[in-house]
C-alpha positions as CSV (number, residue, x, y, z in Angstrom):
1,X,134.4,100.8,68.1
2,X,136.9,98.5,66.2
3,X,136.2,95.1,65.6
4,X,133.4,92.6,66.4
5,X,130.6,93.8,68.8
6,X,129.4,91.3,71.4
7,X,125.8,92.7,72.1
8,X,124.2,93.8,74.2
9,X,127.4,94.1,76.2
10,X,130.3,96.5,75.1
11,X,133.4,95.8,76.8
12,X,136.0,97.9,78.0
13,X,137.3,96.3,81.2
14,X,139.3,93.6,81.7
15,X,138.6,92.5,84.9
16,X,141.1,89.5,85.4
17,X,143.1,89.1,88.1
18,X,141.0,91.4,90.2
19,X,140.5,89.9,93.7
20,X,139.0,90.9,96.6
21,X,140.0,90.0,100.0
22,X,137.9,90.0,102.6
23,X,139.4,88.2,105.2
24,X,141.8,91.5,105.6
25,X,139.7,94.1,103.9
26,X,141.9,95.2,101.5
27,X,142.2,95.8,98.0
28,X,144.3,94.2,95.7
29,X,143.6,95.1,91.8
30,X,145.7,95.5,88.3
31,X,145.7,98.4,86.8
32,X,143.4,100.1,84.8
33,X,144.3,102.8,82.1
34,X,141.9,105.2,83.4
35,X,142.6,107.6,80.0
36,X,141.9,104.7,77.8
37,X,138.8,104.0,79.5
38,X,138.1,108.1,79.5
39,X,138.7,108.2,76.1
40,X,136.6,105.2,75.2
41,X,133.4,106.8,77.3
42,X,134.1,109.9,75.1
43,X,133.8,108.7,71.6
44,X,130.5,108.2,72.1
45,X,130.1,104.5,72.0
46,X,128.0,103.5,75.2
47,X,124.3,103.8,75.2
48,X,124.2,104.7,71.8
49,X,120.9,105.4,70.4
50,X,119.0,105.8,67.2
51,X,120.6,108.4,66.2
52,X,123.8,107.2,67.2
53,X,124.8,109.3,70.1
54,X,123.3,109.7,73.2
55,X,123.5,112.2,75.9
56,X,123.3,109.8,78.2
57,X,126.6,108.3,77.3
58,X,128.2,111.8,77.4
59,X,127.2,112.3,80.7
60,X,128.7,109.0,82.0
61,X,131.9,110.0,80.2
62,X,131.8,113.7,82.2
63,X,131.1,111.8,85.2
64,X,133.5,109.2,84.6
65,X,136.3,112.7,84.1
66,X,134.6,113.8,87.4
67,X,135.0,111.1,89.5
68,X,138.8,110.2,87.8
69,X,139.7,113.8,88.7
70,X,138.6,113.5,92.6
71,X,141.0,110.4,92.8
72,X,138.3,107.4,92.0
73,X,140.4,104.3,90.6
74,X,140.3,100.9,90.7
75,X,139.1,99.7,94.4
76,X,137.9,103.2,95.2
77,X,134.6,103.4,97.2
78,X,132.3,105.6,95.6
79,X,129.5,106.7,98.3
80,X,125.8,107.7,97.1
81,X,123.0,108.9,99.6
82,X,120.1,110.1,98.2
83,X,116.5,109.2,96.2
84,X,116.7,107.2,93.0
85,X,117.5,109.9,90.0
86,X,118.5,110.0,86.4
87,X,121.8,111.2,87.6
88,X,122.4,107.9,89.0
89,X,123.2,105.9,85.5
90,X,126.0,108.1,85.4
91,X,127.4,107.7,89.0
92,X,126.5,104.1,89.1
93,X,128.3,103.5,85.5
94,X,131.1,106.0,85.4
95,X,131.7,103.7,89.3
96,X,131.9,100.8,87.2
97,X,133.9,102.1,84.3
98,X,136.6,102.9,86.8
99,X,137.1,99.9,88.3
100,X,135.4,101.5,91.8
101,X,132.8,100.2,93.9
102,X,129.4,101.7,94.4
103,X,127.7,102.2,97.6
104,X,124.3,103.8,98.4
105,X,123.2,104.9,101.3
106,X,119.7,105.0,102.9
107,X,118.1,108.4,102.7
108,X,116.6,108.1,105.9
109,X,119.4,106.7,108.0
110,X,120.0,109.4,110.3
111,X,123.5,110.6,111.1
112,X,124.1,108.5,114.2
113,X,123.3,105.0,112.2
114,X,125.3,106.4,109.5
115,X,128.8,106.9,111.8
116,X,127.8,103.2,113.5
117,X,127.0,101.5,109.8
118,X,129.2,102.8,107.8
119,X,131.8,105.2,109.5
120,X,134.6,103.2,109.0
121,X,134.7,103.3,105.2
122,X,136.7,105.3,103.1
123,X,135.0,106.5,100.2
124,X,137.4,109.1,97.8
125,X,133.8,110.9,96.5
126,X,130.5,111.5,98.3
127,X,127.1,112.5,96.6
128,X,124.5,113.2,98.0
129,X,122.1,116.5,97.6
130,X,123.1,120.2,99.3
131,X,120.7,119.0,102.2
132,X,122.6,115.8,103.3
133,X,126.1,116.6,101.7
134,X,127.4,118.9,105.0
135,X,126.7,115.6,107.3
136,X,128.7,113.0,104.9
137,X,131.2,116.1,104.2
138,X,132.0,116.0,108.1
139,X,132.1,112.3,108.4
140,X,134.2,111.5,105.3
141,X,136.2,114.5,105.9
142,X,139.0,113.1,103.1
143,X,136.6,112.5,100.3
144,X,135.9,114.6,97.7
145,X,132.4,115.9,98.3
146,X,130.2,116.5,94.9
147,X,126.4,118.0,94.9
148,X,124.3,115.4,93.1
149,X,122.9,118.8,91.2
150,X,126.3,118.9,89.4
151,X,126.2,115.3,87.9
152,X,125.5,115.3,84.7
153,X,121.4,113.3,84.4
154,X,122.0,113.0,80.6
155,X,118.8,112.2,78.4
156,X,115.7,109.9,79.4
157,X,114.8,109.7,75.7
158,X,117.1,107.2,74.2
159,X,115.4,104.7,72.1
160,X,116.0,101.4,74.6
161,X,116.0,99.0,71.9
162,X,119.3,100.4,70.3
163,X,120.9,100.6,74.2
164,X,123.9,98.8,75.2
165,X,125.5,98.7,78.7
166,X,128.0,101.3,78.5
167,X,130.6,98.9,80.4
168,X,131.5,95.7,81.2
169,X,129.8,94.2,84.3
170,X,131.7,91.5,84.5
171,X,134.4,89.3,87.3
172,X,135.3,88.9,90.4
173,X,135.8,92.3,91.9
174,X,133.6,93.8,94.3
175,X,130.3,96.1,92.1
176,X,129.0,97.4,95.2
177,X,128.2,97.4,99.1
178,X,124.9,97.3,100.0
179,X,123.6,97.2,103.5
180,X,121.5,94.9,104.8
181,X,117.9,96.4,106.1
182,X,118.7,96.4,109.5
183,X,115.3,95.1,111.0
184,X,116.7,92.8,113.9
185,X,119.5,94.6,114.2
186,X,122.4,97.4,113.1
187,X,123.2,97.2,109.2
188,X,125.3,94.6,107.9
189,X,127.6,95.6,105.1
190,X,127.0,93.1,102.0
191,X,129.8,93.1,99.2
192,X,128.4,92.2,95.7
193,X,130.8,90.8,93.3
194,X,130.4,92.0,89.3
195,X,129.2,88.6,88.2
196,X,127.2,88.2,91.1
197,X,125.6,91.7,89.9
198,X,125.1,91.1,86.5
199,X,124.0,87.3,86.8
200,X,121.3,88.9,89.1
201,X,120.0,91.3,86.4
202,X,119.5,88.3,84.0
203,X,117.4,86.2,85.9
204,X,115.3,89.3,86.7
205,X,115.1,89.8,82.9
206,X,114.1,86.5,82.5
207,X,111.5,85.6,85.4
208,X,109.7,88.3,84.4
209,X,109.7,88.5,81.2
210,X,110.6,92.6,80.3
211,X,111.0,93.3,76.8
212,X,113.1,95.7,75.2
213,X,111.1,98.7,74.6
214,X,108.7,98.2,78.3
215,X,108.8,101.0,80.8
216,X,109.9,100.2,84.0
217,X,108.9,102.1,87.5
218,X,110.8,100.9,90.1
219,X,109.9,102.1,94.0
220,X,112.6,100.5,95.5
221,X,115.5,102.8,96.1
222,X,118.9,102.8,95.1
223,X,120.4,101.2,98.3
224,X,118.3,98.1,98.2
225,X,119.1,95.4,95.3
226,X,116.2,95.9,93.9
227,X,116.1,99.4,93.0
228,X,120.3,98.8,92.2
229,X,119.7,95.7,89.7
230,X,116.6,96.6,88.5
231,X,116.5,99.9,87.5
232,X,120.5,100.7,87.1
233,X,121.6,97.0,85.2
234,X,118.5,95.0,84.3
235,X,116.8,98.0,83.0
236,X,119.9,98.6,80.1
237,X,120.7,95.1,80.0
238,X,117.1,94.7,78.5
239,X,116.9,97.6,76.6
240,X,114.2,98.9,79.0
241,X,113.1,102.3,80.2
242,X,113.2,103.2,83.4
243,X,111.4,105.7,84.7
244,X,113.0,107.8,87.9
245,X,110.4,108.5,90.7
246,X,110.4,113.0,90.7
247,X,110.6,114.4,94.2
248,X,107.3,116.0,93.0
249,X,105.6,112.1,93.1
250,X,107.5,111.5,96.8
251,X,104.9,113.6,98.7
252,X,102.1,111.0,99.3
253,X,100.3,108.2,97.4
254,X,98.3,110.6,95.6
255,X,100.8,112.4,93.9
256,X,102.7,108.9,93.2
257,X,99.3,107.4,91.8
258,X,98.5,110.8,89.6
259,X,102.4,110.3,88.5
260,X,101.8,106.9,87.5
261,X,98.8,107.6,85.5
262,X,100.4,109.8,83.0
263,X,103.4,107.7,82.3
264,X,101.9,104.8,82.1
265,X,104.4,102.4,82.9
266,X,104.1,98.6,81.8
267,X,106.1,97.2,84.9
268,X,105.8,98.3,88.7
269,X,108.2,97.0,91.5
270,X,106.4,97.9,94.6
271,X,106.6,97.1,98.1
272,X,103.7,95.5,99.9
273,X,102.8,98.5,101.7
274,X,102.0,101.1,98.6
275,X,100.3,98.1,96.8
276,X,98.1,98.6,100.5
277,X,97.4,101.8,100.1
278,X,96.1,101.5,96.2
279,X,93.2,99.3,97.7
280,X,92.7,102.1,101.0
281,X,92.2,104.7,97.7
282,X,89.5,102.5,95.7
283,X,87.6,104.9,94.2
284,X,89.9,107.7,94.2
285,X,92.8,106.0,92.3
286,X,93.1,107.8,89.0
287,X,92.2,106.6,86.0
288,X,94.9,104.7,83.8
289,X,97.3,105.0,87.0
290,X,97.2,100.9,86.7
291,X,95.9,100.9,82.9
292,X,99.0,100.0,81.1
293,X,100.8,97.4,83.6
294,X,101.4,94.0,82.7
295,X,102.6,93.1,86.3
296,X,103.0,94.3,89.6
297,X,105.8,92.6,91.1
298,X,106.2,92.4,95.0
299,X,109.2,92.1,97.5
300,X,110.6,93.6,101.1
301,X,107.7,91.9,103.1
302,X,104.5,90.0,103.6
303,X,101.9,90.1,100.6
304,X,98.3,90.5,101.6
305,X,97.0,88.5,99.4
306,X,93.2,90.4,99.8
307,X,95.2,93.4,98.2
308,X,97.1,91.0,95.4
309,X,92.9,89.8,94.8
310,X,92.1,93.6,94.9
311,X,94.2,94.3,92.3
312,X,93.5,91.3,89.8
313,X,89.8,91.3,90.2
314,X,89.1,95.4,90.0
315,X,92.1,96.3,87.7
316,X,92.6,93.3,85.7
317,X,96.7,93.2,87.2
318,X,98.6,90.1,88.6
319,X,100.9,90.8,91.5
320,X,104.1,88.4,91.5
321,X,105.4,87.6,94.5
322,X,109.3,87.4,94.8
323,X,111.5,86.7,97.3
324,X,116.0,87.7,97.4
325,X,117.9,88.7,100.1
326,X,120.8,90.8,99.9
327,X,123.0,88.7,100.7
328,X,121.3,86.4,97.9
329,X,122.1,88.7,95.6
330,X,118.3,89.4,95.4
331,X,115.9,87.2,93.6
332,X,116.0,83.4,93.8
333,X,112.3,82.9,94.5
334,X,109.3,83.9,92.3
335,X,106.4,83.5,91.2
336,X,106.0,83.4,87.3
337,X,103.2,85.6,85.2
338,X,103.0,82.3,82.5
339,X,101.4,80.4,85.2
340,X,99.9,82.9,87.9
341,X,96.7,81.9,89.6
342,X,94.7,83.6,91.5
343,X,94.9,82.6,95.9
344,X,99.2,82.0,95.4
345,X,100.2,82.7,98.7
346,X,103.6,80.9,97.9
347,X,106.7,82.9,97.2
348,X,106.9,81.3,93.9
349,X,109.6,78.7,92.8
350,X,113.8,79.1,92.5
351,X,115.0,80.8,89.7
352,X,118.6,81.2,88.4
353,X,119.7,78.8,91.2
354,X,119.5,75.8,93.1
355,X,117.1,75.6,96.6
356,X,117.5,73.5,99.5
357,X,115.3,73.2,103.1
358,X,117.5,71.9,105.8
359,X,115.1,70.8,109.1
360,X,117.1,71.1,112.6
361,X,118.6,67.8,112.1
362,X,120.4,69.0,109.4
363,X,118.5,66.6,107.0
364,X,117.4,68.0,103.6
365,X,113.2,68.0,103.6
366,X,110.0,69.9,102.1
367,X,110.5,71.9,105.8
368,X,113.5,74.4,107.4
369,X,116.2,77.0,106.7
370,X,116.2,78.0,103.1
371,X,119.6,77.5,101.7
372,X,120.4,79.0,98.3
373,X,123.5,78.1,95.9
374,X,124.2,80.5,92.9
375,X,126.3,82.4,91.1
376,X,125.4,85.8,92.5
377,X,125.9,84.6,96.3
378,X,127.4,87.6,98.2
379,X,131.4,87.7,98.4
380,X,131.0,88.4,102.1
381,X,130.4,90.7,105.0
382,X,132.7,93.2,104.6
383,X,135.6,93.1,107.2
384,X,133.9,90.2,108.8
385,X,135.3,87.1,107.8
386,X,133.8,85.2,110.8
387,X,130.3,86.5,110.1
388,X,130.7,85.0,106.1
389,X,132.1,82.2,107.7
390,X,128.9,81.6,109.7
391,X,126.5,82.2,106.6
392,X,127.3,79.7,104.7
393,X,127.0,75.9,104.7
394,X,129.8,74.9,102.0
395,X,128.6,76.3,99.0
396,X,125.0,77.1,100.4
397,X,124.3,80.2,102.2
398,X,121.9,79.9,105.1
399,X,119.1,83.1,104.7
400,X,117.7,82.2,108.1
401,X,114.3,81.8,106.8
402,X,112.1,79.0,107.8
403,X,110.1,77.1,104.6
404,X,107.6,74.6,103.6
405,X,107.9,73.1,99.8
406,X,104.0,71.9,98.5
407,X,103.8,69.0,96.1
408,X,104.0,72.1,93.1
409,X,107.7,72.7,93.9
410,X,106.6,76.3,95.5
411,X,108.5,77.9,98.6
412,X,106.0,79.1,101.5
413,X,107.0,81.7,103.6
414,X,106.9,79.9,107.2
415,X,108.8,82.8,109.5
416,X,111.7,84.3,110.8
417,X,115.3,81.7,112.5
418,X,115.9,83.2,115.8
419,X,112.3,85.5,116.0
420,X,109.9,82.6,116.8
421,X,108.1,83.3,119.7
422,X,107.8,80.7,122.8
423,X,104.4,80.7,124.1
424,X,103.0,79.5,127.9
425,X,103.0,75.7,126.5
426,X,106.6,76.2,124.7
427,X,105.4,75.8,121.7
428,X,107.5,78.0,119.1
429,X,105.4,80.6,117.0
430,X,106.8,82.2,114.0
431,X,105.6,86.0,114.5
432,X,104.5,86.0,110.4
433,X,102.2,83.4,111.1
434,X,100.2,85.7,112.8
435,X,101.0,88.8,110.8
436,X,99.8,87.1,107.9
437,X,96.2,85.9,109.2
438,X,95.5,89.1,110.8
439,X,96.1,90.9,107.4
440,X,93.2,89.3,106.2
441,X,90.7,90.9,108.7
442,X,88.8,93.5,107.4
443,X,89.5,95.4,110.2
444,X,93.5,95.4,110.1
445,X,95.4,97.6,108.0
446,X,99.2,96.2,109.3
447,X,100.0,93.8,112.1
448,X,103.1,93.0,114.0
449,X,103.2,89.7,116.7
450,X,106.1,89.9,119.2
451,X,106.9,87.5,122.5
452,X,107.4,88.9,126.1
453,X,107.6,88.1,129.5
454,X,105.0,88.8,132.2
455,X,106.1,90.0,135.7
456,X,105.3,86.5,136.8
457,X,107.9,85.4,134.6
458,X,105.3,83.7,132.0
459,X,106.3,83.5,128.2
460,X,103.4,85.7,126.4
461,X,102.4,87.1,122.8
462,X,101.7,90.5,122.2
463,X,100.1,92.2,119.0
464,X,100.6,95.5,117.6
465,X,97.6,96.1,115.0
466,X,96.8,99.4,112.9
467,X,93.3,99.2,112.8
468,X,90.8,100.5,110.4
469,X,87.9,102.6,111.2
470,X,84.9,100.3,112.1
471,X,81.8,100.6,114.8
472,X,83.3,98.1,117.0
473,X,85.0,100.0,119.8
474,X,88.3,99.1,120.8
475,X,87.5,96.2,123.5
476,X,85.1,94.5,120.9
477,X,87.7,95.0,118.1
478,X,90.4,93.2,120.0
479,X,87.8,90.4,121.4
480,X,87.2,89.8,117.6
481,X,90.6,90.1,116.4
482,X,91.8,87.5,119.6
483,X,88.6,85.2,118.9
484,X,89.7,85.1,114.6
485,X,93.6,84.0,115.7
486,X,91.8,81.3,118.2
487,X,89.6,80.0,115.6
488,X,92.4,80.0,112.4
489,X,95.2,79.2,114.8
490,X,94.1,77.4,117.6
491,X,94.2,78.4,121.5
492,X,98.4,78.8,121.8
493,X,98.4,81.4,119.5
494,X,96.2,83.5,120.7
495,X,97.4,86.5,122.1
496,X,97.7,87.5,125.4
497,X,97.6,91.5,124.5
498,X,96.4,93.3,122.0
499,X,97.3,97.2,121.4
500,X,96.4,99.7,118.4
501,X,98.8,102.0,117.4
502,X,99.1,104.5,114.4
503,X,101.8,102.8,112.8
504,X,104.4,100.2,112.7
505,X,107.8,101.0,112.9
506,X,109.3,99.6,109.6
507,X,112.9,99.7,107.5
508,X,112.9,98.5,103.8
509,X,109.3,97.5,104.1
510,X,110.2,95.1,106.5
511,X,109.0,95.5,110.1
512,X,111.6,96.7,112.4
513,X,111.6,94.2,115.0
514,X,114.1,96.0,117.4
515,X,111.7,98.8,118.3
516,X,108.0,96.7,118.5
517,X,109.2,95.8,122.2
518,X,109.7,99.8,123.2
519,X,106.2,100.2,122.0
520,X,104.9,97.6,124.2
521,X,107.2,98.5,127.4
C-alpha cells in the first residue's frame, strides 16, 4: 500500500458524513466504492503476516466479493446466527469493509423469540449453519441466504505480531446490533456505533494487559460484546490469537477442559458458571488445562468468590472481575491484575470512562444507579427513540444497577432497579443480596431469590437453590440454608420458602428472571 502506514490500523474507509438516524430508523450514508474497497482487500494488504500474505486476508477479500455480490453495501444489515468460528473474522470484517452492519444472533433463541426480537429487520445476507439456515431462510425470505460452511475460515496461523486490522473501525455509523440478554424481559435491540466499537476494544487491551503474541480463549459468543470485541476487534487490534471454541469442545466441561489443556491459552474470558464447574471437577481437571493462563477474567453474572479463591489458591490463577453492559458498550468496570488481592468482591474500578452513583434524590453519592459517560455509549435502541430517550441522563446513561463506592474507589455490586423485593415489613431487598450469600454455602451450587404474594395477600420471599449432594435431607438443608440468611442478613431476609430444583433458568449467564416465578407457581 502507497504511502505512510498508520499502524496498527490500515485504513480504507472514509467514514465521514455517515449518520445514523434513529429517531426514524433509517439509513442515510455516502457512498462507498465497493470495487475500490474489493480491490484493496485483494492485493493482499490486511492481516499481513510474516511472510507477507495471509490467507486470512484472502478470505475476507472472497467474503467481502461474496457478500458485495448478494447486494451488501453501505447500511446493509448483515445477520449471523451461529457458535463463534474462524469463519467469523471474515463475515465480521468483510461487514465492516463494506460499510454494512453486523448482527449476531443467539444460537439458542428459538424461532418464536427470533420473529418477536428481531423479525422486523431486514438483513440483505443471512448465515447461519445448514441446521438453522431453513428457519432464518423463511423469515428473511428477501435475503440472500449463505451456509456458514461456504465462507471462506482462512488461516489460524498468522504470526499476530505482524497483524493489522484489515479495515478501518472507525466513525459514527452504526458497527453492529447487538441484543440485549433478555433476562427481565423480550430482547432489546442495542446499535453500536464504529467508535463506540473500537474505543471498547482499547480499553479491553489496556485493563488487562494482552500482549501481542498471547493467546486468547474467549467463551463468550459472538452475539454478546464480549465474545464481538474481544475475540473479533481486540484480539487483531493487539496482535493477539484467538483461539475459536470447536464444536468438538461444546459437548460438556470435560471436553472444553481437555481442549483447554492442549492449547494452552494465556487468557480466558469465562462466565461465572463454567469457572463453577472447574471447582465441581477438582481432581478430575486435566493437567495444564489452567497451566499457562495469566488471568481468568469474569463477566455476565455474580462471581463466587469461593470459586475465584479455588482457583488462586489450587491453580495459582487470579480471576478479574468486570463489569459492561451492552448498552455500555461493554466494559467500564474492572478489576486490575497489577493490584489484585485476594477476598475482592468489588467489580473493580471505571475504566476508559467516567462513573457516577445517583441515590433516589437524584444527588450524586458513594450509593445508587450507576451512571456511565464514555465514548462507546450505545447510539440507541434501535427504532425506539423514546426508550434511548429514557436511558440516558444528559450525557450519562442510567444501567439500572444499584452501587456502593468503598473508600478504595471500587464499585460493589448492590442489585437489580425495579427487581428489589418488598418483604412483610416493606423493607426493599435486592434479590443478589441473597444470591450472593447463599453462594458461599457449601451446600449450594446456584441460587436465585424472587418476591411473591401469599393468598393472604402478604409480600413474601421465595428461593430457588441447586443444591449439592450432602447428608442433610431436604427439610434440614433448608432449615440450615434459612437459619445462615437469618444470621448474615438478619430476620427480613429470611425467606419464607425454600425449593430445590435441578437448575436455574438462565440467558447470557444471567438468571432469567421472567421464568423463576413459573417455577414457583
Amino acid at each position: 500500500m502507497a504511502g505512510k502506514a498508520r499502524d496498527p490500523v490500515s485504513f480504507l474507509l472514509d467514514n465521514r458524513a455517515r449518520r445514523w438516524d434513529l429517531a426514524r430508523g433509517r439509513r442515510g450514508f455516502c457512498r462507498v466504492n465497493r470495487d475500490r474497497n474489493v480491490d484493496l482487500l485483494g492485493q493482499d494488504c490486511l492481516l499481513v503476516s510474516g511472510d507477507g500474505r495471509s490467507a486470512r486476508a484472502r478470505s475476507i477479500a472472497e467474503t467481502t466479493r461474496l457478500f458485495a455480490a448478494a447486494g451488501v453495501a453501505s447500511g446493509s444489515i448483515v445477520l449471523y446466527q451461529g457458535r463463534q468460528a474462524p469463519a467469523l473474522v471474515a463475515i465480521f470484517w468483510a461487514t465492516v469493509a463494506l460499510g454494512a452492519i453486523f448482527v449476531p444472533i443467539d444460537v439458542g433463541w428459538p424461532d418464536y423469540l427470533l420473529a418477536r426480537a428481531a423479525g422486523n429487520l431486514r438483513p440483505a445476507v443471512v448465515i447461519a449453519d445448514e441446521q438453522l439456515l431453513p428457519a432464518l431462510a423463511k423469515l428473511y425470505p428477501a435475503a440472500t441466504a449463505i451456509a456458514l460452511a461456504d465462507v471462506a475460515a482462512g488461516d489460524s496461523g498468522a504470526t499476530p505480531a505482524a497483524m493489522t486490522l484489515p479495515v478501518e473501525i472507525a466513525g459514527s455509523a452504526p458497527a453492529a446490533c447487538l441484543f440485549t440478554s433478555g433476562s427481565t424481559g423480550v430482547p432489546k435491540a442495542v446499535v453500536v456505533s464504529r467508535d463506540g466499537l473500537a474505543h471498547s476494544a482499547r480499553t479491553t487491551l489496556g485493563s488487562f494487559a494482552w500482549r501481542a503474541g498471547d493467546r486468547l480463549v474467549n467463551l463468550p459468543e459472538p452475539h454478546a460484546m464480549s465474545g464481538l470485541r474481544n475475540a473479533l476487534v481486540a484480539a487483531p487490534l493487539g496482535g493477539v490469537e484467538w483461539l475459536a471454541v470447536p464444536d468438538t469442545a461444546l459437548d460438556n466441561v470435560f471436553a472444553r477442559t481437555a481442549w483447554l489443556a492442549e492449547v494452552r491459552c494465556n487468557h480466558l474470558v469465562a462466565g461465572p458458571a463454567f469457572l463453577r464447574q472447574l471447582m465441581l471437577m477438582g481432581a478430575r481437571l486435566p493437567a495444564g488445562a489452567l497451566g499457562d493462563l495469566r488471568a481468568i477474567y469474569s463477566t455476565g453474572a455474580a462471581l463466587n468468590q469461593a470459586v475465584a479463591s479455588w482457583l488462586r489458591d489450587t491453580h495459582g490463577v487470579a480471576v478479574i472481575n468486570y463489569y459492561g453492559l451492552t448498552e455500555t458498550g461493554g466494559l467500564c468496570l474492572s478489576q486490575s491484575l497489577a493490584d489484585a488481592k485476594a477476598g475482592d468482591t468489588s467489580l473493580g474500578r471505571p475504566v476508559g470512562c467516567e462513573a457516577r452513583l445517583v441515590d433516589e434524590d437524584g444527588v450524586c453519592s458513594d450509593h445508587g444507579e450507576l451512571q456511565i459517560k464514555s465514548a462507546q455509549l450505545m447510539m440507541g435502541y434501535l427504532d425506539d427513540p423514546e426508550l434511548t430517550s429514557a436511558k440516558f441522563d444528559g450525557d450519562w446513561l442510567r444501567t439500572g444497577d444499584i452501587m456502593r463506592r468503598d473508600d478504595d474507589g471500587r464499585f460493589h455490586l448492590v442489585g437489580r432497579n425495579g427487581l428489589a423485593i418488598k418483604s412483610a415489613s416493606t423493607d426493599r431487598i435486592h434479590p443478589e443480596e441473597l444470591e450472593n450469600l447463599l453462594e458461599q454455602h457449601d451446600a449450594v451450587i446456584d441460587a436465585a431469590a424472587l418476591g411473591f404474594r401469599s393468598e393472604a395477600g402478604i409480600d413474601q420471599i421465595a428461593l430457588l437453590v441447586v443444591r449439592r449432594s450432602t447428608g442433610l435431607e431436604d427439610n434440614a438443608l433448608k432449615l440450615a440454608l434459612a437459619q445462615f440468611i437469618q444470621r448474615h442478613l438478619g430476620c427480613d431476609r429470611t425467606p419464607n420458602l425454600i425449593a430445590f430444583v435441578d437448575q436455574l433458568p438462565r440467558t447470557g449467564g444471567k438468571i432469567a428472571r421472567t421464568a423463576l416465578r413459573e417455577m414457583i407457581s
